[in-house]
C-alpha atoms as a printed R data frame, in Angstrom:
    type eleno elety resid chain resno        x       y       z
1   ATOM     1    CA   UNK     A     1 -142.970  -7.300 137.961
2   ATOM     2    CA   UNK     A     2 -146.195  -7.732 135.704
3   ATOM     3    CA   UNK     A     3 -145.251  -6.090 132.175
4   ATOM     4    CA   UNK     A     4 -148.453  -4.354 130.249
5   ATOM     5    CA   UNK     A     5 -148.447  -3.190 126.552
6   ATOM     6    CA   UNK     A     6 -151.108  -0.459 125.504
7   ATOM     7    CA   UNK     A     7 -151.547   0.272 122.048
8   ATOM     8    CA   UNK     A     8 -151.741   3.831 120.907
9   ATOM     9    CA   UNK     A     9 -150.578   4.820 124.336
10  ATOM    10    CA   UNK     A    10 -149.133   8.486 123.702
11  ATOM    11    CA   UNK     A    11 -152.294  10.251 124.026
12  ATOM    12    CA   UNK     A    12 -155.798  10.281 124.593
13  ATOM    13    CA   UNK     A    13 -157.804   6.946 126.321
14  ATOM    14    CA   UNK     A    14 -154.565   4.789 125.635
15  ATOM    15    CA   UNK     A    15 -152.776   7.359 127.652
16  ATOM    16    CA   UNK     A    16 -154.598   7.388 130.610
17  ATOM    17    CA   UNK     A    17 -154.751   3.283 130.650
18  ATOM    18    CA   UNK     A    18 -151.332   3.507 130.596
19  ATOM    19    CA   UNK     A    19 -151.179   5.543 133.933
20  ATOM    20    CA   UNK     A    20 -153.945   3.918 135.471
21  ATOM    21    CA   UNK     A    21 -151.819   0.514 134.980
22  ATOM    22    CA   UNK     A    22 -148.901   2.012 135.928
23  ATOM    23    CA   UNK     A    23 -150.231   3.295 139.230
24  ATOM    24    CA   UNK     A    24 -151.633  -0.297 139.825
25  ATOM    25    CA   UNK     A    25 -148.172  -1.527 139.856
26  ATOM    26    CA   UNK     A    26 -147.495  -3.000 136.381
27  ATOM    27    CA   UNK     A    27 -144.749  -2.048 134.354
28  ATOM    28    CA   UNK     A    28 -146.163  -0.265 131.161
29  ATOM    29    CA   UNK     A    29 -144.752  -0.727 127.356
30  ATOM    30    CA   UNK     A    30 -146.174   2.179 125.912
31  ATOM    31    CA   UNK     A    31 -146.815   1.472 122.264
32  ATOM    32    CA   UNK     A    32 -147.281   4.468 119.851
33  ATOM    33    CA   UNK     A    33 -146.855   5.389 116.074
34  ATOM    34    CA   UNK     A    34 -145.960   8.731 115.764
35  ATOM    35    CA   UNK     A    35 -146.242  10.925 118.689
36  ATOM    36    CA   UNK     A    36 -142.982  10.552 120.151
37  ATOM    37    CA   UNK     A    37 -143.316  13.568 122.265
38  ATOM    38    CA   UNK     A    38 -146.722  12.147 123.494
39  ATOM    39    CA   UNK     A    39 -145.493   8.963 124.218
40  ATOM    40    CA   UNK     A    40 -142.626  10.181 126.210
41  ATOM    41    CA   UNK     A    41 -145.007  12.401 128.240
42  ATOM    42    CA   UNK     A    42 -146.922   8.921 128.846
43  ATOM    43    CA   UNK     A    43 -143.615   7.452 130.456
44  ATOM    44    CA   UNK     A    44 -142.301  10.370 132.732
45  ATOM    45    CA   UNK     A    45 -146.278  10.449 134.363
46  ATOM    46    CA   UNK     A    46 -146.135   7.148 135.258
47  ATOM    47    CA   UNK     A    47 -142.337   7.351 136.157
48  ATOM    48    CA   UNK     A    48 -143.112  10.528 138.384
49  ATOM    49    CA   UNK     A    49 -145.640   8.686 139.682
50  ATOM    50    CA   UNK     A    50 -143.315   5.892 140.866
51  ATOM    51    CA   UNK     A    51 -144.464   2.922 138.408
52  ATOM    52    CA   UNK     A    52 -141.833   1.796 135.882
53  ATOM    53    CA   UNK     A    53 -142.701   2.500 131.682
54  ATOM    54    CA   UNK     A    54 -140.962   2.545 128.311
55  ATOM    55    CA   UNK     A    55 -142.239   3.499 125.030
56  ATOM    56    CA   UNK     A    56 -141.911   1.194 121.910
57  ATOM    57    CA   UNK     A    57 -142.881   2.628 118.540
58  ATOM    58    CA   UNK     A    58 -144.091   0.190 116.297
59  ATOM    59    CA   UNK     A    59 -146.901   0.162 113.503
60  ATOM    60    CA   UNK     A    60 -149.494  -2.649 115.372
61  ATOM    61    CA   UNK     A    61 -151.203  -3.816 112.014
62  ATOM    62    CA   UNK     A    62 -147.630  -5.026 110.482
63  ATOM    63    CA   UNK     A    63 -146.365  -8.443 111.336
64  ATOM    64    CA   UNK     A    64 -142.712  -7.824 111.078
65  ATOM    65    CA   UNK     A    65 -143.549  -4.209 113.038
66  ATOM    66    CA   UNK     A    66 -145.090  -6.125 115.641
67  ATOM    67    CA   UNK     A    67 -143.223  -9.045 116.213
68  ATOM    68    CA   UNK     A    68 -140.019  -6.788 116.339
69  ATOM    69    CA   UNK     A    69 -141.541  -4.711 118.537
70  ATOM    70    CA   UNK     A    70 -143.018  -7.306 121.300
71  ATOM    71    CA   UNK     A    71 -139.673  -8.610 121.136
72  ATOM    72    CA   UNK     A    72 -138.180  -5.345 122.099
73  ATOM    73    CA   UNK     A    73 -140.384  -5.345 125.193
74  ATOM    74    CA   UNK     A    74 -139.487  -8.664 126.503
75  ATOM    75    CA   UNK     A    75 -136.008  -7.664 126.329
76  ATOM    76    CA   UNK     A    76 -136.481  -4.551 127.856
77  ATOM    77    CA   UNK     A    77 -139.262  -4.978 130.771
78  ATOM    78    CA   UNK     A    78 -139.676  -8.893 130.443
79  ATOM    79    CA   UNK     A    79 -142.522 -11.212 129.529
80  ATOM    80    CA   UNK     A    80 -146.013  -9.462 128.675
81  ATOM    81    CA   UNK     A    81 -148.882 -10.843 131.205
82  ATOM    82    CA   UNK     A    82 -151.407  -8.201 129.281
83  ATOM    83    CA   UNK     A    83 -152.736  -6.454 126.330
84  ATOM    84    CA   UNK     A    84 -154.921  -3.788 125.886
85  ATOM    85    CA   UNK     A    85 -155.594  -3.308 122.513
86  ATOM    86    CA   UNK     A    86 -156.708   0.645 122.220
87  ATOM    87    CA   UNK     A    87 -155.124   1.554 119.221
88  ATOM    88    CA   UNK     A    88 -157.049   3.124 116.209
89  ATOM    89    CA   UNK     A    89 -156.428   5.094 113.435
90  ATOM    90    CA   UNK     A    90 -158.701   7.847 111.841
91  ATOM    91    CA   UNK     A    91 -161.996   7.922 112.021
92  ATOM    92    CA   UNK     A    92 -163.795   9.624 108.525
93  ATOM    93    CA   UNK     A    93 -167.610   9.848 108.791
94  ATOM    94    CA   UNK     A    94 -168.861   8.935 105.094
95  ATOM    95    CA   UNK     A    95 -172.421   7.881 103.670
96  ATOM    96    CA   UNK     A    96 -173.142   5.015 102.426
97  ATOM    97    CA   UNK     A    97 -172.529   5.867  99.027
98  ATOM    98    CA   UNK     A    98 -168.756   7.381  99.615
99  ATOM    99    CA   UNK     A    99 -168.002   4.114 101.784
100 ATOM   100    CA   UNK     A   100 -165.871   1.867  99.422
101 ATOM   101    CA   UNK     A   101 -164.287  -1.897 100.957
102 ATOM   102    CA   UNK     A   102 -160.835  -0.121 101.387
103 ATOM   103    CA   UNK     A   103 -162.541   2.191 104.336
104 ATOM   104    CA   UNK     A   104 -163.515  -1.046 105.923
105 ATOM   105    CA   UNK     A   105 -160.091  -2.540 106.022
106 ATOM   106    CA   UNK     A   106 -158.715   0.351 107.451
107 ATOM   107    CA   UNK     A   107 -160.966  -0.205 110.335
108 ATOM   108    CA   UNK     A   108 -160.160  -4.066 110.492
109 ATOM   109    CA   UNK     A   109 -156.686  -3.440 110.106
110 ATOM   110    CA   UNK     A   110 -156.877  -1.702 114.129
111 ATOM   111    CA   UNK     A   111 -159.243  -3.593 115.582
112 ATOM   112    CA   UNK     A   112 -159.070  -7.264 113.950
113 ATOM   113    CA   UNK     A   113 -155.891  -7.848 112.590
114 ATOM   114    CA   UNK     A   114 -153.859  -5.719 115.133
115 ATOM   115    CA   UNK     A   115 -155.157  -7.874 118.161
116 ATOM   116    CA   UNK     A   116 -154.511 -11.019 116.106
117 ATOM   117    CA   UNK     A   117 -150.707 -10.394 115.467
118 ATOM   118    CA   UNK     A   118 -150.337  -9.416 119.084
119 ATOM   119    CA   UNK     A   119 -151.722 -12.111 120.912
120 ATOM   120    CA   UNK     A   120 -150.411 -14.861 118.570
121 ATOM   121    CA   UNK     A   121 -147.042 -13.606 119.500
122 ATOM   122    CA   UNK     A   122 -147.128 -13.744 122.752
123 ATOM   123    CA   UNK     A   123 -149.753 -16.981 122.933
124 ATOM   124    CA   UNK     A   124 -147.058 -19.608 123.216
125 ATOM   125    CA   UNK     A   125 -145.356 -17.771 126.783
126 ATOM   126    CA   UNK     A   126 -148.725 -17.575 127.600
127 ATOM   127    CA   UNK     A   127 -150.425 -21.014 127.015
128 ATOM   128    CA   UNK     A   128 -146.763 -22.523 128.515
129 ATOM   129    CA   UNK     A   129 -147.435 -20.574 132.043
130 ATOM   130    CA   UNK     A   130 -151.406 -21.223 131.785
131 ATOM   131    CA   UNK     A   131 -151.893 -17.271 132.253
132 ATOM   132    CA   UNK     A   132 -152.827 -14.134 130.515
133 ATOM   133    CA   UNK     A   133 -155.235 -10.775 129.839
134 ATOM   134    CA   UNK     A   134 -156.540  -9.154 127.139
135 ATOM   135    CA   UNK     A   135 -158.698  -6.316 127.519
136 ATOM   136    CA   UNK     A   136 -160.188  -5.066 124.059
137 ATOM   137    CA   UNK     A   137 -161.084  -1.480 123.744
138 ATOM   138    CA   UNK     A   138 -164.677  -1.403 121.948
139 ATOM   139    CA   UNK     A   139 -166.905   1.688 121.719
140 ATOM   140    CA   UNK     A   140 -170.587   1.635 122.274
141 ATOM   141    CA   UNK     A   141 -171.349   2.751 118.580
142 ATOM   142    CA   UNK     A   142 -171.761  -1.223 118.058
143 ATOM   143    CA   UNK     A   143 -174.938  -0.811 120.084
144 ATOM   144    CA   UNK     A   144 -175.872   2.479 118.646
145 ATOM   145    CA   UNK     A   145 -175.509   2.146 115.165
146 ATOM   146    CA   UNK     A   146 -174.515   5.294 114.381
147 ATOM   147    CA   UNK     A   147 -175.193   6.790 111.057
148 ATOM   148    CA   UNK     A   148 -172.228   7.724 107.995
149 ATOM   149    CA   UNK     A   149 -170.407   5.318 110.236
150 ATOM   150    CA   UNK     A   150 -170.649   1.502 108.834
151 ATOM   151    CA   UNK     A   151 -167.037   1.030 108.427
152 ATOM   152    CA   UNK     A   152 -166.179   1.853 111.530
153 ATOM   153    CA   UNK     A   153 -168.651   0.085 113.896
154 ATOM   154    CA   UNK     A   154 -168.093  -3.021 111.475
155 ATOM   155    CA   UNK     A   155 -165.175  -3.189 112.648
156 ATOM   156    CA   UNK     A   156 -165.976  -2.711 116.599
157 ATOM   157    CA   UNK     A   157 -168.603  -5.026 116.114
158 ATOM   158    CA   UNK     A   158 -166.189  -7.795 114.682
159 ATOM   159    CA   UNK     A   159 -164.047  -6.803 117.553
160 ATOM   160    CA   UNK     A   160 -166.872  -7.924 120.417
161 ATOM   161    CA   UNK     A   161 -166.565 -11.048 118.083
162 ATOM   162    CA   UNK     A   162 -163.030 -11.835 118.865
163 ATOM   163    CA   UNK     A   163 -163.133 -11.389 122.339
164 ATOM   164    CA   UNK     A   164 -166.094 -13.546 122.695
165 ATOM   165    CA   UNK     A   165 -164.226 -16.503 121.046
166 ATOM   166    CA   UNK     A   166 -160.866 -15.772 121.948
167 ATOM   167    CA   UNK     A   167 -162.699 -15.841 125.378
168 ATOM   168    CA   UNK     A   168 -164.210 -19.489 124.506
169 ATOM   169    CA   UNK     A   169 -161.020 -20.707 122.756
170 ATOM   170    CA   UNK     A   170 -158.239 -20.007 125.497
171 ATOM   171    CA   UNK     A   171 -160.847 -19.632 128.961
172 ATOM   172    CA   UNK     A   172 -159.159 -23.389 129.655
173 ATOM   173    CA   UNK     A   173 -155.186 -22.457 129.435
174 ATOM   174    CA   UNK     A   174 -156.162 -19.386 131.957
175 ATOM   175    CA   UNK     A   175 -156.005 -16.870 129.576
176 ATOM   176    CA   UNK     A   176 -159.086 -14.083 129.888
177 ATOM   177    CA   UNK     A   177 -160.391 -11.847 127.362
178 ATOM   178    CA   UNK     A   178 -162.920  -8.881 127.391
179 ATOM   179    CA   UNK     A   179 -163.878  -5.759 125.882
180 ATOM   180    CA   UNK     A   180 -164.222  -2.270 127.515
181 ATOM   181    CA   UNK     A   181 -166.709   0.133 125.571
182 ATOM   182    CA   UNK     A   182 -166.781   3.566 126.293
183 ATOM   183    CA   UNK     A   183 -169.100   5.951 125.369
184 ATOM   184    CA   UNK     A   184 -167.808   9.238 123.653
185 ATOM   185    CA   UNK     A   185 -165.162  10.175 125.964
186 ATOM   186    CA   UNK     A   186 -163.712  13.336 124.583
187 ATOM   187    CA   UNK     A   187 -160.064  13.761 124.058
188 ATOM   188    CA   UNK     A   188 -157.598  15.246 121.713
189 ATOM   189    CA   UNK     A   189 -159.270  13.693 118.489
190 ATOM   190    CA   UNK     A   190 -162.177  15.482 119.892
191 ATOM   191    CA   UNK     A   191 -160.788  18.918 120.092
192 ATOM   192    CA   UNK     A   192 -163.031  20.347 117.277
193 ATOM   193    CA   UNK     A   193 -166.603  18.857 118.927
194 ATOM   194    CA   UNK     A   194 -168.714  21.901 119.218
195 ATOM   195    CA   UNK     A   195 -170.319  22.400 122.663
196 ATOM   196    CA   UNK     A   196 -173.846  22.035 121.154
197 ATOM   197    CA   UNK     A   197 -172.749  18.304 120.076
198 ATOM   198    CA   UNK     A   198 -171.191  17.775 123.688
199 ATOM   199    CA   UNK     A   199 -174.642  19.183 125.078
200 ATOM   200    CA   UNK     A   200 -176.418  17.308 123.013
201 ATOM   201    CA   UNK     A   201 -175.024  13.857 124.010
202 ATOM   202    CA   UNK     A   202 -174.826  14.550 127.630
203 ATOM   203    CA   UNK     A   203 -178.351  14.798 127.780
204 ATOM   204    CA   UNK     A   204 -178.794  11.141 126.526
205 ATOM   205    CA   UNK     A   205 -176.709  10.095 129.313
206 ATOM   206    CA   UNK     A   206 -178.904   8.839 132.277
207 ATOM   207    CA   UNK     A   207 -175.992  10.131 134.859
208 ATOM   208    CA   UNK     A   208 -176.067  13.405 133.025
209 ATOM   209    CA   UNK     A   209 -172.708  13.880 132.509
210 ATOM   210    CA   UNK     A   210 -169.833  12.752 129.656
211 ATOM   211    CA   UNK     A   211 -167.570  10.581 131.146
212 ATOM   212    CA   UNK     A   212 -163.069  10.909 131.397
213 ATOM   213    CA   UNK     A   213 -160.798   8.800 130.534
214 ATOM   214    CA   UNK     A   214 -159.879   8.090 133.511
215 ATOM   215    CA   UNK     A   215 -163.115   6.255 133.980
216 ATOM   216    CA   UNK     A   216 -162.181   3.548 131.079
217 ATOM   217    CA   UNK     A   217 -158.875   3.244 132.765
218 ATOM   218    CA   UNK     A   218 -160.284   2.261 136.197
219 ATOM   219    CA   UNK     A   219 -162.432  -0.537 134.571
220 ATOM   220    CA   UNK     A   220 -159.437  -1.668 132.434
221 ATOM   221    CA   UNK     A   221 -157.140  -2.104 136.065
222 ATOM   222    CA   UNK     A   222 -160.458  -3.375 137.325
223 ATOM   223    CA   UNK     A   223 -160.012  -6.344 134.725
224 ATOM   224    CA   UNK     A   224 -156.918  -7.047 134.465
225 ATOM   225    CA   UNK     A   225 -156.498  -7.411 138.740
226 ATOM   226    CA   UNK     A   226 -157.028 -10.545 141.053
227 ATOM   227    CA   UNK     A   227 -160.831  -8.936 141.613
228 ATOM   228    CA   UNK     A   228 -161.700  -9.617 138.013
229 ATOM   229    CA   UNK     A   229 -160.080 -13.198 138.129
230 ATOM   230    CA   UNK     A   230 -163.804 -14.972 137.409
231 ATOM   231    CA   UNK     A   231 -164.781 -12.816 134.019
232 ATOM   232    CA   UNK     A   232 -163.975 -13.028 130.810
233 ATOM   233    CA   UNK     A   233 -165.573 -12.927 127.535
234 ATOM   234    CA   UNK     A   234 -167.872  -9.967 128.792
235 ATOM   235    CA   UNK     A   235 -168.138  -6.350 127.097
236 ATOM   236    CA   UNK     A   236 -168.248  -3.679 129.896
237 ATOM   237    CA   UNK     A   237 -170.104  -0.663 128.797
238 ATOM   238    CA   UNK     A   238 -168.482   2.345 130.374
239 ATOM   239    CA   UNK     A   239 -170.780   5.137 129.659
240 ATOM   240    CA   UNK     A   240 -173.153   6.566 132.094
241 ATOM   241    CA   UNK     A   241 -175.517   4.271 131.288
242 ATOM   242    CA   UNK     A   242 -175.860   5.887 127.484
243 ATOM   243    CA   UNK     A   243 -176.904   2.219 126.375
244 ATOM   244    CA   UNK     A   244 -179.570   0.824 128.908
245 ATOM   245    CA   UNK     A   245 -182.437   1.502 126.386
């Protein structure tokens, strides 16, 4: 049985990746923070749905967290064959002028340095069997630059970085790696959006609607399956077209 860990699985995008892998017959580690009640709702869907899960609570930018925690999962569900890095943490919208370097390295701390203590603890398994996934989650804001946002889309940015080299560095001990970037999918963190601001982006969407997120999940299983054995190092924009221009 294929073992999975999602990061920030108890809710939202991570959630439904989570189920998506677990209906695709992997066994899911669902990695969370806080949200134990969210992260045991994760589980039981993809247990009532006949797939096989487990939640692990560990904090994913601390070494000792993490390496205790991937640990855990190999015990518990056996040797991880792929990652999907979707955790994050809040998400402040600040001018320029309010940004300071600490709002930076919050971002980082999710999307850089998360991914990096992950893989390089399961690397060695991996390299040893000459097999492996990661699937980044991105967001499109790298392309769109959006505004009172610099620390955050830094950090996505840097993210499309890793995967291309990680993709470059370990394409020849069979290990693939590739980024999924949805557009704004909205979830719980998005509970406040007004409808005018959910109007307003769905009309820059050439299918003319806002996607789910079940639609990030299917393109994650997509990736990590036998059908997308030949890429790696790509970015997969997963919004409606919201990029072309």
């Amino acid at each position: 049985m294929r073992t999975a860990l999602v990061t920030g699985a108890s809710r939202g995008l991570g959630a439904a990746i989570a189920k998506g892998l677990g209906a695709a017959g992997w066994t899911v580690a669902v990695n969370y923070a806080h949200d134990d009640a969210g992260a045991a709702a994760t589980v039981d869907a993809i247990e009532v749905a006949g797939g096989r899960a487990a939640a692990f609570k560990f904090d994913v930018t601390d070494k000792a967290s993490v390496r205790h925690g991937i640990t855990e999962i190999e015990h518990q569900l056996g040797p991880i064959g792929l990652i999907v890095n979707n955790a994050t943490g809040p998400q402040p919208f600040k001018p320029i002028e309010e940004q300071n370097w600490d709002d930076h390295l919050d971002q980082l701390r999710f999307f850089v340095k998360a991914p990096l203590l992950i893989l390089q603890c399961v690397l060695p398994n991996w390299k040893a069997k000459g097999s492996g996934i990661v699937v980044n989650i991105g967001s499109e804001v790298v392309d769109m630059g959006n505004a009172d946002f610099g620390h955050y889309v830094a950090a996505k940015a840097a993210m499309v970085g890793l995967t291309r080299s990680w993709a470059n560095e370990l394409g020849g001990d069979g290990i693939r790696v590739n980024l999924v970037a949805p557009g704004f999918i909205p979830v719980e963190r998005h509970n406040d959006a007004s409808a005018e601001d959910l109007e307003a982006y769905r009309r820059l969407v050439p299918l003319g609607h806002q996607g789910v997120p079940e639609d990030i999940a299917a393109t994650v299983v997509f990736l990590a399956s036998p059908g997308g054995g030949f890429i790696t190092g790509q970015t997969i924009a997963v919004n409606g077209g919201r990029t072309l221009a």
